[in-house]
Each structure stands twice: as structure tokens, then as C-alpha cells.
N, C-alpha and C positions, 0 to 999 in steps of 0.2 A: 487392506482394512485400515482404516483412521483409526491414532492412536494417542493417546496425551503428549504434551510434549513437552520435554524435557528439562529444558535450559530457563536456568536460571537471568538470562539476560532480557535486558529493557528489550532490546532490538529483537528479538522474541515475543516476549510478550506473553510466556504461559499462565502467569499468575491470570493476567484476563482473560485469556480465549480459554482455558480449559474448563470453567464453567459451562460454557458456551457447548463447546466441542462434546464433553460429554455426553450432553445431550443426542448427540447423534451416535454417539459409539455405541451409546446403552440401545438406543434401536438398529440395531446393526446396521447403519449408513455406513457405506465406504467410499471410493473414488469416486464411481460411475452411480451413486440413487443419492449421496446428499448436493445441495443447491450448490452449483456451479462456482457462486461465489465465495463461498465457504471454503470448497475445494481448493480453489486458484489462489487463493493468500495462505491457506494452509499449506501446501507445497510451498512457496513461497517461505512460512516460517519453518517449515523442516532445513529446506535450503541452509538458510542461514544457522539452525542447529549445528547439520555437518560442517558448516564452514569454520565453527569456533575451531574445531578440533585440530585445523591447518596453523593457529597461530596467526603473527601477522600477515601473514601471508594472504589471507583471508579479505582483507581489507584495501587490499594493491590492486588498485587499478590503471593498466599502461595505455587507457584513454583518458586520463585525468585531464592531463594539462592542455588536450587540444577540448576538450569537454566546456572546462575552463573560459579558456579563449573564445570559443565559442559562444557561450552563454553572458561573458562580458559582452560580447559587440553584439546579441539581443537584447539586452538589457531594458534601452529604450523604446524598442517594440514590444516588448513583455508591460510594460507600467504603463502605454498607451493602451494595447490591449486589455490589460487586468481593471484598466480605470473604469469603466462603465459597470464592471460587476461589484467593486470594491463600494460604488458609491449606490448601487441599488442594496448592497446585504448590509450595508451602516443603518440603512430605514428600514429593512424588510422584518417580518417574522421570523420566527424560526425556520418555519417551514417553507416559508418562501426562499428563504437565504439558502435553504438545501438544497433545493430545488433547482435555482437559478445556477447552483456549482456543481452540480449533479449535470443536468443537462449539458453547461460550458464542458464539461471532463468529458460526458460521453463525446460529443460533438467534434473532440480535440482527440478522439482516442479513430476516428475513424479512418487516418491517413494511413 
């Protein structure tokens, strides 16, 4: 069963989503009957819940630095790539500009 969530931290986030969340608890939604997307970031912020409780520990990650490295020498393929959508959501609507990064993220999420 989904349940409020706890913590106090930004990287959290319950002060926003347990409005939210609520909503589903009171109709008894749980893992498998509320929307998928709901679910998947919700896990997501339990995670990070339990993870305060480890300390720093929590926060060590031993892919950092080839991470790092890595993402410095994309750099210039990320700003050539991002440039055509950066410069359509400067003039687009709102809803257009969502759209346009909505579809780029699904797009990008397929590999």
C-alpha cells in the first residue's frame, strides 16, 4: 500500500507530493491500480527516504569520477544536440515547449 512520506528533505519532496499522493491513498491505490508514473518516482522517493538513514554514505557514489569524465568529453555533443530544442522552447508556448522535451526524453529513454 502507498503511504505519505516522511522526510523532511528537498531531495524528497513530501511537502509537494503528499498532497498529491493522498489522493490515492484515500482511494485505496497501491503499487499495482495507481498510474505507473506515480508509482515509479514514488519508489524512487521512498528510496531516497531510506537512504538518509545511512548518513553520508548515502550520497558515495564509486562511478563518480569516470561519470565525470565521461560527461566532460560529451559535453560538445550534448550543446549541439540540446541546441535545436533550446532554440525552439525560447519561442514556443508553454505547451509546446513541453511537449517538444517531453517527446526529446521519451525518444532518449528508448536505448
Amino acid at each position: 500500500q502507498l503511504k505519505l512520506l516522511q522526510s523532511s528533505s528537498a531531495r524528497v519532496g513530501a511537502d509537494a507530493w503528499n498532497p498529491h499522493l493522498s489522493e490515492f491513498i484515500e482511494r485505496g491505490e497501491g503499487w499495482h491500480t495507481a498510474p505507473w508514473w506515480l508509482v515509479e518516482n514514488y519508489m524512487y522517493k521512498r528510496l531516497l527516504e531510506e537512504l538518509e538513514h545511512c548518513g553520508p554514505a548515502a550520497s558515495y557514489d564509486p562511478f563518480e569520477p569516470v561519470k565525470l569524465e565521461a560527461l566532460g568529453q560529451a559535453e560538445e555533443s550534448l550543446q549541439a544536440s540540446l541546441a535545436p530544442l533550446i532554440d525552439f522552447v525560447a519561442t514556443a508556448s508553454v505547451e509546446e515547449a513541453l511537449d517538444a522535451a517531453l517527446l526529446r526524453s521519451l525518444w532518449g529513454n528508448q536505448a
